[in-house]
BASEKOL-195550 format. One record per residue (C-alpha): z, x, y. Coordinates in steps of 0.5 Angstrom, whole numbers, padded with zeros to 4 digits, always signed. Layout:
ZXY ...
END
This chain:
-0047-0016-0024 -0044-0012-0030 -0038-0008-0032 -0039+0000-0031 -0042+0002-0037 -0038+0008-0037 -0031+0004-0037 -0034-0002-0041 -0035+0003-0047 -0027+0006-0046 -0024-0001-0045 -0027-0006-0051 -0022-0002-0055 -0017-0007-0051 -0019-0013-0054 -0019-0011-0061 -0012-0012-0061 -0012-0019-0058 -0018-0021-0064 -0013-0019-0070 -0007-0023-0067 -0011-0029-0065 -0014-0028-0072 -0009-0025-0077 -0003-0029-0073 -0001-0031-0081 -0001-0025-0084 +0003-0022-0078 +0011-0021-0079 +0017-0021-0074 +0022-0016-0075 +0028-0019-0074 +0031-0018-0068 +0036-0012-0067 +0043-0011-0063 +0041-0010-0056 +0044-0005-0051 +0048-0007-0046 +0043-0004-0041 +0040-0009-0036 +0034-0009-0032 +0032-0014-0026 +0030-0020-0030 +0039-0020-0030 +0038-0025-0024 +0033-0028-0025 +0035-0035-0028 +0030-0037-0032 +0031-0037-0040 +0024-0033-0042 +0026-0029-0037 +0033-0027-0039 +0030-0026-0046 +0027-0020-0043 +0033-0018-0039 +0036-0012-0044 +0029-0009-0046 +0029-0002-0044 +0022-0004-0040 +0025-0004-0032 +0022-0010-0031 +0020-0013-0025 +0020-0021-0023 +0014-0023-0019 +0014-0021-0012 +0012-0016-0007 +0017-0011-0009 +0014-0009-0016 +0006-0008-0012 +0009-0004-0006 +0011+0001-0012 +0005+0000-0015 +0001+0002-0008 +0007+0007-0007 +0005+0010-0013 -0001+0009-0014 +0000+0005-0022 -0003+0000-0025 +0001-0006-0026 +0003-0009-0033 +0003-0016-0032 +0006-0020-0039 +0006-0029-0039 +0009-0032-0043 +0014-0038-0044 +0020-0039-0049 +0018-0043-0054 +0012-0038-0055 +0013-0035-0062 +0008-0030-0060 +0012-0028-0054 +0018-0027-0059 +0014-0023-0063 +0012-0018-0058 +0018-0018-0055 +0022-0015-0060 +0016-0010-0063 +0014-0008-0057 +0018-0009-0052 +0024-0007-0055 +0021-0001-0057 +0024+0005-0053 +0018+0010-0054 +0013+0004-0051 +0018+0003-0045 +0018+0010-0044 +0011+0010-0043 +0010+0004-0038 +0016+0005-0034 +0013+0013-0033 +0006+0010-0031 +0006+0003-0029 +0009-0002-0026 +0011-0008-0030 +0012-0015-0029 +0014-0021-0032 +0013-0028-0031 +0015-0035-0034 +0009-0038-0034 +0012-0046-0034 +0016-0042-0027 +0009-0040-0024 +0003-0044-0027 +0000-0042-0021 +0000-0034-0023 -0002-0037-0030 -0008-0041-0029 -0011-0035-0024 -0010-0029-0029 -0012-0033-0036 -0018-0035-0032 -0019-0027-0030 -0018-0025-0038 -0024-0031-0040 -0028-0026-0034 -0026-0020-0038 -0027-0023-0045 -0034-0026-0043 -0036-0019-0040 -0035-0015-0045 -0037-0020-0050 -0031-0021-0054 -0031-0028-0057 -0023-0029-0055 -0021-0035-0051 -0014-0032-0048 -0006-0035-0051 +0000-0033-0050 +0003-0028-0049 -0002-0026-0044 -0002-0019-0042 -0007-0017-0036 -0007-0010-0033 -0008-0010-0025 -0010-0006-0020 -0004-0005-0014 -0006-0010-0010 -0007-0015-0016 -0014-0016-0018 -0014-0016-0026 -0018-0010-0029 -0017-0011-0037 -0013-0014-0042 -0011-0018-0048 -0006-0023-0051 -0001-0020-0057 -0002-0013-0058 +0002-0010-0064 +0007-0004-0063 +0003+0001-0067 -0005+0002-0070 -0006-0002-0077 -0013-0001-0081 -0017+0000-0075 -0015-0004-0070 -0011+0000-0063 -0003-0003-0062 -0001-0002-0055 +0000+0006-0055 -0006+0007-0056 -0008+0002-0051 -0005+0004-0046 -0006+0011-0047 -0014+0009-0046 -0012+0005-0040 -0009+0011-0036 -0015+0016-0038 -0020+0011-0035 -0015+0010-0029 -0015+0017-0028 -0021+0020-0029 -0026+0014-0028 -0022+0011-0022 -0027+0009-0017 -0031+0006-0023 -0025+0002-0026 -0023-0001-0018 -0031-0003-0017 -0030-0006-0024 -0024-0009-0022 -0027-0013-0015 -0033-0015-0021 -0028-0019-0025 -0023-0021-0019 -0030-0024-0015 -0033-0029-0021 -0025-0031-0022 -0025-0034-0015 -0031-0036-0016 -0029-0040-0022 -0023-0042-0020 -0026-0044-0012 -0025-0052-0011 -0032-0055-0011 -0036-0058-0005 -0039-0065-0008 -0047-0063-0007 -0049-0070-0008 -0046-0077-0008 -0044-0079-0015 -0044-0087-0015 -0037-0089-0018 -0038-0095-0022 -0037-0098-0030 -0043-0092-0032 -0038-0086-0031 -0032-0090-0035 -0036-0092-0041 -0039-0085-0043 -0032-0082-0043 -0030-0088-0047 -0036-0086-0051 -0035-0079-0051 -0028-0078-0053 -0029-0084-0059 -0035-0080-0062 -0030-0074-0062 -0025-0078-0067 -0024-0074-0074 -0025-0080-0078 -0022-0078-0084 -0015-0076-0082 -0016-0078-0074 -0015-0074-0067 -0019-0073-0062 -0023-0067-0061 -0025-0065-0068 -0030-0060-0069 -0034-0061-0075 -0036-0055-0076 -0030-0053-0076 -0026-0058-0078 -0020-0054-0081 -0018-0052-0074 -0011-0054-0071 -0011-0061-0068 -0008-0063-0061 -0004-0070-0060 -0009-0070-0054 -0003-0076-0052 -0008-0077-0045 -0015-0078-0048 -0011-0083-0053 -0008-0087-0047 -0015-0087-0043 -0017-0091-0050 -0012-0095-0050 -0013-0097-0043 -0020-0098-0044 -0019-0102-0051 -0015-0107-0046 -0020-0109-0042 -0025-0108-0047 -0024-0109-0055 -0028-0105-0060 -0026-0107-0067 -0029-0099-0069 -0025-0095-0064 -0018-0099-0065 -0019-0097-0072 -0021-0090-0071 -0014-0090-0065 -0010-0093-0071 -0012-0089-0076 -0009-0083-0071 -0003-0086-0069 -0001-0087-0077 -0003-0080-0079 +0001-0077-0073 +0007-0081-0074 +0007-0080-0082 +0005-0072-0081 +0008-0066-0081 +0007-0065-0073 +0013-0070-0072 +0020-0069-0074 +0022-0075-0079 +0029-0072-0079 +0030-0071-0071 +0026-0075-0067 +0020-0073-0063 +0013-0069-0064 +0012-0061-0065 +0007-0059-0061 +0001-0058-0065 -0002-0058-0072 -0005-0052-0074 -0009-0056-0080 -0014-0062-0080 -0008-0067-0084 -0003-0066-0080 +0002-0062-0084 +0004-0056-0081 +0006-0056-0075 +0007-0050-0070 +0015-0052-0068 +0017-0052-0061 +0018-0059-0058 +0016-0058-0051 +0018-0064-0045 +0011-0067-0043 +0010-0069-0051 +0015-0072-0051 +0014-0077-0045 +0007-0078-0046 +0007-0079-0053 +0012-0084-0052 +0007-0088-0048 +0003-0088-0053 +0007-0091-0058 +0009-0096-0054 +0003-0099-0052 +0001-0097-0060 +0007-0103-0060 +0006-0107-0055 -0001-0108-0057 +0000-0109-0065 +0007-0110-0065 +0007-0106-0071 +0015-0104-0071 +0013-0098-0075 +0011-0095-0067 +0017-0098-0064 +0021-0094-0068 +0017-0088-0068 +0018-0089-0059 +0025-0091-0060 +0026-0084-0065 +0022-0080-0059 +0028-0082-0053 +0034-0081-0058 +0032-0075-0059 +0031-0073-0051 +0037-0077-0049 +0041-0073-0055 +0038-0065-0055 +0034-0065-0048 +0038-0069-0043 +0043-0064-0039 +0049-0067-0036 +0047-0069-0030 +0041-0073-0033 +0036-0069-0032 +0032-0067-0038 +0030-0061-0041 +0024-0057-0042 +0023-0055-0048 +0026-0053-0056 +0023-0046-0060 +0019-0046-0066 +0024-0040-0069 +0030-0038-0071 +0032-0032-0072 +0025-0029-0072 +0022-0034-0077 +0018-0040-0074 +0021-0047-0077 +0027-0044-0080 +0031-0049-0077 +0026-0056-0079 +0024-0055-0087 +0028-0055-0092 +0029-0053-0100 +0028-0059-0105 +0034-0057-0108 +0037-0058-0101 +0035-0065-0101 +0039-0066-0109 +0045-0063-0106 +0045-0068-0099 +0042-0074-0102 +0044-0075-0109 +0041-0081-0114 +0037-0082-0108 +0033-0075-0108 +0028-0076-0112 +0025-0082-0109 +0026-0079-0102 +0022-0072-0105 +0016-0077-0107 +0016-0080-0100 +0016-0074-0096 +0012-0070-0100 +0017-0064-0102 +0016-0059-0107 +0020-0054-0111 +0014-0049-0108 +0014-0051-0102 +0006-0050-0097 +0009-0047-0092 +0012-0041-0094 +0018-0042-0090 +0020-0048-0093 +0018-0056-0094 +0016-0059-0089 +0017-0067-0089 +0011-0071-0089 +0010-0078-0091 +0005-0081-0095 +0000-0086-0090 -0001-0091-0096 +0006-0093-0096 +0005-0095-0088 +0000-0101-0087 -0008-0099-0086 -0008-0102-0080 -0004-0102-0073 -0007-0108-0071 -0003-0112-0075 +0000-0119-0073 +0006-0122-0072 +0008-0124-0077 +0004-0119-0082 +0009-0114-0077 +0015-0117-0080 +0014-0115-0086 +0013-0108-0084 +0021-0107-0084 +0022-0106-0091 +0016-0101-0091 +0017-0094-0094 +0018-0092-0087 +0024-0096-0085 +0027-0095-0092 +0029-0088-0091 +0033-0089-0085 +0039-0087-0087 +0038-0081-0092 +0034-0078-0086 +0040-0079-0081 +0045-0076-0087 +0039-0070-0087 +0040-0069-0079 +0048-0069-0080 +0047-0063-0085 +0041-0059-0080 +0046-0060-0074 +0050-0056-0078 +0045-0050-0079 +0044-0045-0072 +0039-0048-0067 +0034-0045-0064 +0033-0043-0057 +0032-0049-0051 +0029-0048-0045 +0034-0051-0040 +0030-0050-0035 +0029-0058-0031 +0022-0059-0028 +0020-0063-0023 +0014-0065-0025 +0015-0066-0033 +0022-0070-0031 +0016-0074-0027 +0014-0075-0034 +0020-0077-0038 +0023-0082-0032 +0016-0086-0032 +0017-0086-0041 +0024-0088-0041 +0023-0093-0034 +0015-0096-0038 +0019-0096-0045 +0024-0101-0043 +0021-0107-0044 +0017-0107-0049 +0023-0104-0054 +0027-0108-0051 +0032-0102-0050 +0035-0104-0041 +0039-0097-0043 +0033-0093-0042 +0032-0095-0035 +0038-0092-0033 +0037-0086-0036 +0031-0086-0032 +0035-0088-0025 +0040-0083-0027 +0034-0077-0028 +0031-0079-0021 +0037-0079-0017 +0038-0072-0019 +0032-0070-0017 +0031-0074-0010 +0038-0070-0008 +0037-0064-0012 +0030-0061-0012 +0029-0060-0003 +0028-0055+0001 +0032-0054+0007 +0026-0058+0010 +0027-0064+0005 +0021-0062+0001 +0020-0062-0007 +0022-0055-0010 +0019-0054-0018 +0025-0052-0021 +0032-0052-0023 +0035-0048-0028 +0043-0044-0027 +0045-0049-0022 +0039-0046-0018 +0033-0050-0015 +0028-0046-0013 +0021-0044-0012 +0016-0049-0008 +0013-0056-0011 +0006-0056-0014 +0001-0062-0015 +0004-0064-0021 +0011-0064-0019 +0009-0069-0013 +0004-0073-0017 +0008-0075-0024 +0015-0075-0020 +0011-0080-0015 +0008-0084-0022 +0015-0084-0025 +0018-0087-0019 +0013-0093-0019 +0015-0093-0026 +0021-0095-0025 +0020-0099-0019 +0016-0104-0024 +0022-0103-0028 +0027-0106-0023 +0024-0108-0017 +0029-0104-0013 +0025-0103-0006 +0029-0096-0007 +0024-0093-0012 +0017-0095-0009 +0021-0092-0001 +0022-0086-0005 +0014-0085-0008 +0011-0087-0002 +0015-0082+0003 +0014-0077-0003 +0006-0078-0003 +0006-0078+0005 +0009-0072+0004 +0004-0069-0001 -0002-0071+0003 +0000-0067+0008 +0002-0061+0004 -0003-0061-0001 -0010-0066+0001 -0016-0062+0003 -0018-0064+0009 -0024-0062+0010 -0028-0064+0003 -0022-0069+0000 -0018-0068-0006 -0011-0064-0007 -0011-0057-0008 -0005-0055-0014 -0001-0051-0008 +0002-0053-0002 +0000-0051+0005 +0006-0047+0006 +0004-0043-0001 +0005-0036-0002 -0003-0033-0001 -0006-0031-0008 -0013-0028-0011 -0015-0036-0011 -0013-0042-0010 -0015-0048-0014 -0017-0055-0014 -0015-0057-0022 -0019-0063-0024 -0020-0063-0031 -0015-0065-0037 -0010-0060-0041 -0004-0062-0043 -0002-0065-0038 -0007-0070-0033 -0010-0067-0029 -0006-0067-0022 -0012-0069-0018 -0013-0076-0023 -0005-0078-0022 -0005-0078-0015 -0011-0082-0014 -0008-0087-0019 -0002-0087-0015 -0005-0088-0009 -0009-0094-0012 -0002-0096-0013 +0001-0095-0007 -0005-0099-0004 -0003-0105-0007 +0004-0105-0007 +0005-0103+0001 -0002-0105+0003 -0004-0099+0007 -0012-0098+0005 -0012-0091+0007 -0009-0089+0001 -0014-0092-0003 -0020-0089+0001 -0016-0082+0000 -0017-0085-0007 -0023-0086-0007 -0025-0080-0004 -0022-0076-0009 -0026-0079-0015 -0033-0078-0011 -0030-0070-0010 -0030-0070-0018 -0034-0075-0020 -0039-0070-0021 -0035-0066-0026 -0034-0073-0030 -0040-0074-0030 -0042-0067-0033 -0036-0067-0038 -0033-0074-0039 -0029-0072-0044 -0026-0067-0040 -0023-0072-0034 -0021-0078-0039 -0015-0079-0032 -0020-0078-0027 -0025-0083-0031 -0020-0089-0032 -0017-0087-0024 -0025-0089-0022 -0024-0096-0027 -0017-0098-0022 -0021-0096-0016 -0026-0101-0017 -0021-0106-0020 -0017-0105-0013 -0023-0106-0009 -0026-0112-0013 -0019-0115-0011 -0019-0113-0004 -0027-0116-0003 -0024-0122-0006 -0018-0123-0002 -0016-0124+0006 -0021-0121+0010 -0015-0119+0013 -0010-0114+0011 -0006-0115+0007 +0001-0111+0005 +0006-0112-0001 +0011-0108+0002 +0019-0109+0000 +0023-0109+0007 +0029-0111+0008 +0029-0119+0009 +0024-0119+0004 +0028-0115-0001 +0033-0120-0002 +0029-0127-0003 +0027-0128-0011 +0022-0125-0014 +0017-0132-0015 +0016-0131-0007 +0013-0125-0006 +0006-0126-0004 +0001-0122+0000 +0004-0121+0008 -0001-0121+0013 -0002-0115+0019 -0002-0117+0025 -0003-0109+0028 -0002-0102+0025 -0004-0094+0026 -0011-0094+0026 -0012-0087+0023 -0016-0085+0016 -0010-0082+0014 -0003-0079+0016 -0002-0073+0020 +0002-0067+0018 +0007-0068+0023 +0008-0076+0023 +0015-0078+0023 +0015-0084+0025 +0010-0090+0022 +0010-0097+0024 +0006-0104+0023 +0007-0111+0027 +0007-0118+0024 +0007-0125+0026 +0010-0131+0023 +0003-0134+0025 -0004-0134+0022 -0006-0135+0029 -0004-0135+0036 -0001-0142+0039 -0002-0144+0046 +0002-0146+0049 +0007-0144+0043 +0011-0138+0040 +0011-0135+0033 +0016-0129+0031 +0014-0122+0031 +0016-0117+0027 +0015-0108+0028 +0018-0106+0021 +0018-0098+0023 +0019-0092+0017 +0023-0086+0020 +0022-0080+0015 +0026-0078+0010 +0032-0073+0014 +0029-0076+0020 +0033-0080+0025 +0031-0084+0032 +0036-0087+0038 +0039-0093+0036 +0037-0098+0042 +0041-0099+0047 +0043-0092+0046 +0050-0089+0046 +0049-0084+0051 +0047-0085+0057 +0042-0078+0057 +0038-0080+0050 +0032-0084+0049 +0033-0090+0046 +0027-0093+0040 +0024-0098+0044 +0018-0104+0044 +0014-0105+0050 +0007-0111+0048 +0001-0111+0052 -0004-0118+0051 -0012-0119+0052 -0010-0126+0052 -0003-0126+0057 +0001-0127+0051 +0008-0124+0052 +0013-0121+0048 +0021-0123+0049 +0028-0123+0047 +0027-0117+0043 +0032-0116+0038 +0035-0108+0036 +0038-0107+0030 +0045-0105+0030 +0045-0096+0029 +0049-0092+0025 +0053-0086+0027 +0050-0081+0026 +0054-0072+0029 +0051-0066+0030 +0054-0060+0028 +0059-0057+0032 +0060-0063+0035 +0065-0068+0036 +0062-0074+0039 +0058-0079+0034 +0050-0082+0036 +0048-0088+0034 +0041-0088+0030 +0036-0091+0026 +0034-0089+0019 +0029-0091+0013 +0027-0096+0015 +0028-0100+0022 +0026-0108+0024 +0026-0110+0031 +0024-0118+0032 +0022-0122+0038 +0019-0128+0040 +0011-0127+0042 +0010-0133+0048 +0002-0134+0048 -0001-0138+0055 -0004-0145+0054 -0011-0143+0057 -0011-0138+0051 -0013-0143+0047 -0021-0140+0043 -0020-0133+0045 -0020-0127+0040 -0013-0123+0043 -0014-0116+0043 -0005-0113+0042 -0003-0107+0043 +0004-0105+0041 +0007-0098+0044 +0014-0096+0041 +0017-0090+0044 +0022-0086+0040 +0025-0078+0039 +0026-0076+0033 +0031-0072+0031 +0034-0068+0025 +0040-0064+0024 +0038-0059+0027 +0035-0061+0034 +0031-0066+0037 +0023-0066+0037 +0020-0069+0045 +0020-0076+0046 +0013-0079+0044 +0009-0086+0044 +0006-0089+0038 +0002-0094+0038 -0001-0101+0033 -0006-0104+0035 -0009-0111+0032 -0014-0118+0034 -0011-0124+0032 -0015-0131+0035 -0011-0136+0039 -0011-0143+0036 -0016-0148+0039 -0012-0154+0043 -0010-0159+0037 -0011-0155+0032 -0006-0153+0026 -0003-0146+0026 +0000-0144+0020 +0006-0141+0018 +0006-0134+0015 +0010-0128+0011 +0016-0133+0010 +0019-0128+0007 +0020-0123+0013 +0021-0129+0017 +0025-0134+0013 +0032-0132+0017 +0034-0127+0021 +0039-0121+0018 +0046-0123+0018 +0050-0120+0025 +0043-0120+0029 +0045-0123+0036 +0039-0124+0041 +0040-0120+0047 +0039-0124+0054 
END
């Protein structure tokens, strides 16, 4: 189906606008921005940063919510949708040439309805609406590919019908500004309407169609094949000269992306895998954008991207998620090489977050602005004869280094740039050629560069987004926790501890579900994919790092949780937004890399982890599934699911472990004794029985799992049994005995094939816990609960395959009410030892000693 033709004529008009702006970005200039009003519309309460740029525009904006389409319906207007973010330059642009301009907001106020929307805040409304501007574009035949500040015009009930990206405030040399724009928006609204909401149905139906979750027609297997042709794939798109991923020969002059996802999966390929040609071509990349423009050699950290192949000039914002997946890569850089030119670049990269983006309360921040003042880069270049009047007798040698120039390149000023032939060729250098690296040219220049920053720390600072995310404070929790060791810095996993804690008790819902964003002392919004799967990845960091059970407890309640807001139950795989989200032109299923991993690859890493280090085999097989789901996208376009395609390595290292192991299963969990025995002791434990079920339900509250003391059953004999339970997070259940007569206490019952009995069962002591409005307390049980006994087995068993079930009963409450009573149970086989024959002992770390102030009940 095409466009109406009649229309189609009418709105190419739209898209000349976003042509000259993706194509003339350089030549346009920013007016200065102007006193503003005191006047203030909707966006006043709204917290975050973006959106009270925009709270004094004389447009009577509207955040996103059903009061702005009600009055479009009402109204009968087309809505005037505009996505931008704080550090987009564009944004900027737009907002004091065309936003602030009285004339153009009389004239959206009088005939449309305009909302505004954080594209960091709502990545969901973002995704769907560029998705639907590539529609249009592709539609009409425009070579555009979309960018920020995305504009879209909606019909009231929100399905998109044209739109662009920057539009100017006036016509220039042919080409339409926004008046003229939405002058020919309304005529066609007016006079073509039927045509343009058909039109309208036309885009809205093939952007769902993009945009729906696809059904794995066929089974792709998962093996090395699919890893080793996107190793192939992202390798071939080195650029050989000035490295970087992704370059385009063709157009080999066009801005270069640090591409921080496609650099780690080389790196882990490379671990397992050597190959002297492509570590070279990664070294190259890694010195280049160490000695380039695209790093800020006075404050640390990266900018966003160059907008040239040699990484000279950057566009300037600093953005969170580079900087934490930036710093993994130089630490692996470091880790590898231990070259110190890479420890220093990753050290740099977290002095920098800890001193300019880190809040207070440990949280970190989300990203730093590219102007001042209206002028990009103000803040970061310098005049050479700044740098006499800073460095004095030094300066001249300094300027040499750093490629500063009395005319500068970039209009604005110089941007510091280090020579890479000061720094060695190679990365793979050995220890002790790395020693020598200390008095390169790179280290040398240490402290003029700390005189440099004293002196811009002097100068107006741009804009920082305060907003704290979720899913990129995951980001940054897993850097610091990940860089630690490697750099030797024990400092960075407390900076990570203090972030995570912030999160845990600060981003949840009355329900204790993530929430996406705090900002204003204000969290809000429902939790996205990649908030539960970079937070989760994070916490395992962390976890590695300190071997705190506390940590691994917090990831897998939350991916607990994630699979059951978020798992497609029918055809595998996570959908972006929960089950409990607001209903939307579409709903996607993300598997294809951008800035960030895709969130469908980062949760089938973590469940692989999770597996092994809790022993649960469902959360590999959700693993499992997942990959199969997208295997045939990796297949399609390997250099696309970098992530993904190293999750399908980690399957297939975790499944070849398990077929080598213990035919039974096995689990790493932490528990309570084992927690307290030293690190050397934590072998495999063994399962005696659990939940048999493909995967956690929605509403399970409780988990459990048995263990015994013995790997066979003794006739005769007895072994320690063991029923770990895991209450969810704000969940409690009666303590045993109970203390009040009318509750009902969590008990144990055991029921044997082979006769044996369970005995002498052991409950732990509870907490108090009182309810609202009440005075009495009631003792509970919370986390994580033990509860021991001893399993006495009849001599005449001895050769028979027991068959166990173990029923636990419970009520759980919160502190709200009480859900009904329920009975959960494990099953499990174990054999009973023939007569005389050696029963071994198992899992001593659970059954080494009982807890301390544990008594027998008689």
């Amino acid at each position: 189906m095409r466009l109406d033709r009649r229309v189609l004529v009418t709105l190419i008009g739209l898209v000349g606008s976003a042509v000259l702006c993706e194509r003339d970005l350089a030549s346009q200039e920013a007016s200065p921005p102007g006193n503003k009003a005191e006047r203030t519309n909707r966006l006043a309460t709204e917290s975050s940063p973006y959106l009270l740029l925009h709270a004094h525009n004389p447009v009577d904006w509207y955040p996103w919510g059903p009061e702005a389409f009600e009055k479009a319906r009402k109204e009968n207007k087309l809505v005037f949708l505009s996505v931008g973010y704080s550090s987009c330059y564009w944004c900027h642009v737009m907002e004091r040439n065309v936003f602030s301009n009285e004339a153009i907001a009389k004239t959206l106020n009088e005939h449309f309805v305009c909302i505004k929307v954080d594209r960091e805040e709502r990545p969901d409304i973002d995704d769907i609406y560029m998705t639907a501007l590539q529609v249009y574009f592709q539609m009409i035949g425009s070579p555009s590919n979309g960018g920020w500040p995305l504009s879209m015009f909606l019909t009231p009930d929100a399905k998109p019908v044209a739109g662009g990206t920057y539009f100017p405030p006036e016509d220039s040399e042919g080409n339409q500004g926004f008046p003229t724009v939405l002058e020919k928006l309304l005529d066609v609204w007016k006079n073509q309407h039927e045509q343009m909401l058909a039109n309208a149905d036309i885009i809205s139906n093939e952007t769902q169609r993009l945009m729906r979750p696809k059904i794995a027609l066929k089974t792709i297997e998962i093996n090395d094949k699919l890893t080793s042709t996107a190793f192939a794939a992202i390798a071939s798109s080195f650029d050989p000269e000035f490295g970087g991923i992704d370059f385009n020969a063709r157009n080999p002059e066009g801005p270069k992306f640090p591409t921080p996802t496609k650099l780690n999966f080389i790196q882990q390929v490379l671990r397992r895998t050597p190959n002297p040609e492509v570590a070279q071509l990664l070294d190259l990349t890694l010195i280049q954008m160490a000695c380039g423009g695209i790093r800020d050699h006075v404050g640390g950290g990266f900018h966003r991207y160059s907008v040239d192949r040699r990484w000279s000039v950057p566009h300037f914002e600093k953005m969170l998620y580079d900087q934490a997946q930036l710093t993994d890569v130089f630490v692996e850089g470091f880790r590898t090489s231990h070259n110190p030119v890479y420890k220093q670049v990753a050290e740099e990269i977290l002095e920098f977050v800890t001193r300019e983006m880190t809040s207070p309360e440990g949280a970190f921040y989300s990203a730093i602005d590219a102007e001042t003042d209206g002028i990009e880069g103000e803040y970061f270049v310098w005049e050479a004869s700044e740098i006499d009047d800073i460095l004095g007798d030094s300066a001249e040698r300094f300027k040499e280094a750093y490629r500063i120039k009395d005319l500068s390149d970039f209009e604005h000023g110089n941007v510091l740039r280090l020579s890479p032939r000061r720094l060695p060729k190679s990365a793979t250098a050995t220890q002790d050629e790395g020693k020598g690296l200390a008095n390169s040219e790179f280290d040398e220049f240490t402290a003029d560069r700390k005189k440099l920053l004293a002196v811009r720390n002097l100068r107006k600072k741009p804009l920082r987004d305060e907003k704290v995310l979720t899913c990129w404070n995951g980001l940054m929790i897993g850097a610091f926790a990940r860089a630690a060791s490697p750099l030797q810095h024990p400092e960075y996993v407390r900076v990570a501890e203090k972030a995570a804690t912030f999160l845990l008790e600060n981003l949840r819902d009355p329900q204790g579900r993530l929430l996406h964003v705090w900002t204003g002392n204000q969290a809000k919004l429902n939790a996205y994919l990649d908030d539960y799967a970079f937070l989760i990845d994070g916490l395992l960091a962390l976890y590695d790092a300190t071997e705190d059970s506390k940590w691994l407890k917090s990831a897998k309640r939350l991916q607990d949780e994630q699979l059951r807001l978020f798992l497609d139950e029918t055809n595998g795989g996570f959908f972006f937004t929960s089950h409990h989200h607001e209903e939307l032109l579409a709903r996607t299923k993300n598997s294809y890399d951008g800035v960030l991993p895709a969130g469908n690859s980062v949760s089938a890493r973590n469940l692989i982890r999770l597996s092994k280090l809790t022993g649960i085999e469902a959360y590999r097989e959700e693993a499992r599934a997942t990959i199969e789901l997208l295997a045939s996208s990796m297949e399609q376009s390997p250099r696309g699911l970098a992530n993904l395609a190293l999750a399908a390595t980690e399957l297939l290292e975790a499944e070849g472990e398990t077929k080598g192991a213990d035919t039974r299963e096995v689990t790493a969990e932490v528990t309570p004794a084992a927690a307290q025995q030293p690190a050397a002791s934590k072998e495999p434990l063994v399962v005696l029985a659990d939940q048999k079920e493909e995967r956690p339900k929605k509403d399970e509250l409780v988990t459990g799992r048995a263990y015994l003391s013995t790997d066979k059953l003794p006739p005769g004999g007895t072994s320690q049994f063991l029923v770990l339970l895991d209450v969810k997070e704000g969940w409690h259940i009666n303590a045993n005995p109970p203390s009040q007569e009318h509750l009902i206490p969590t008990k144990v019952t055991f029921k044997s094939k082979a006769g044996a009995k369970l005995s002498d069962p052991k409950y732990p002591k509870g907490h108090g816990f009182k309810f609202e409005g009440e005075e009495a307390e009631v003792d509970v049980y919370e986390g994580e609960v033990a509860i021991r006994g001893v399993v006495t087995v009849p001599e005449k068993a001895a050769g028979q395959m027991d068959e166990m079930e173990i029923s636990i009963t419970y009520q759980a409450c919160n502190d709200t009410g009480c859900r009904p009573p329920k009975t959960i149970k494990l099953t499990g086989k174990l054999a009973v030892a023939n007569r005389g024959e050696t029963v071994k002992n198992i899992n001593a770390r659970l059954f080494k000693e009982a807890p301390k102030g544990e008594e027998r009940r008689k």
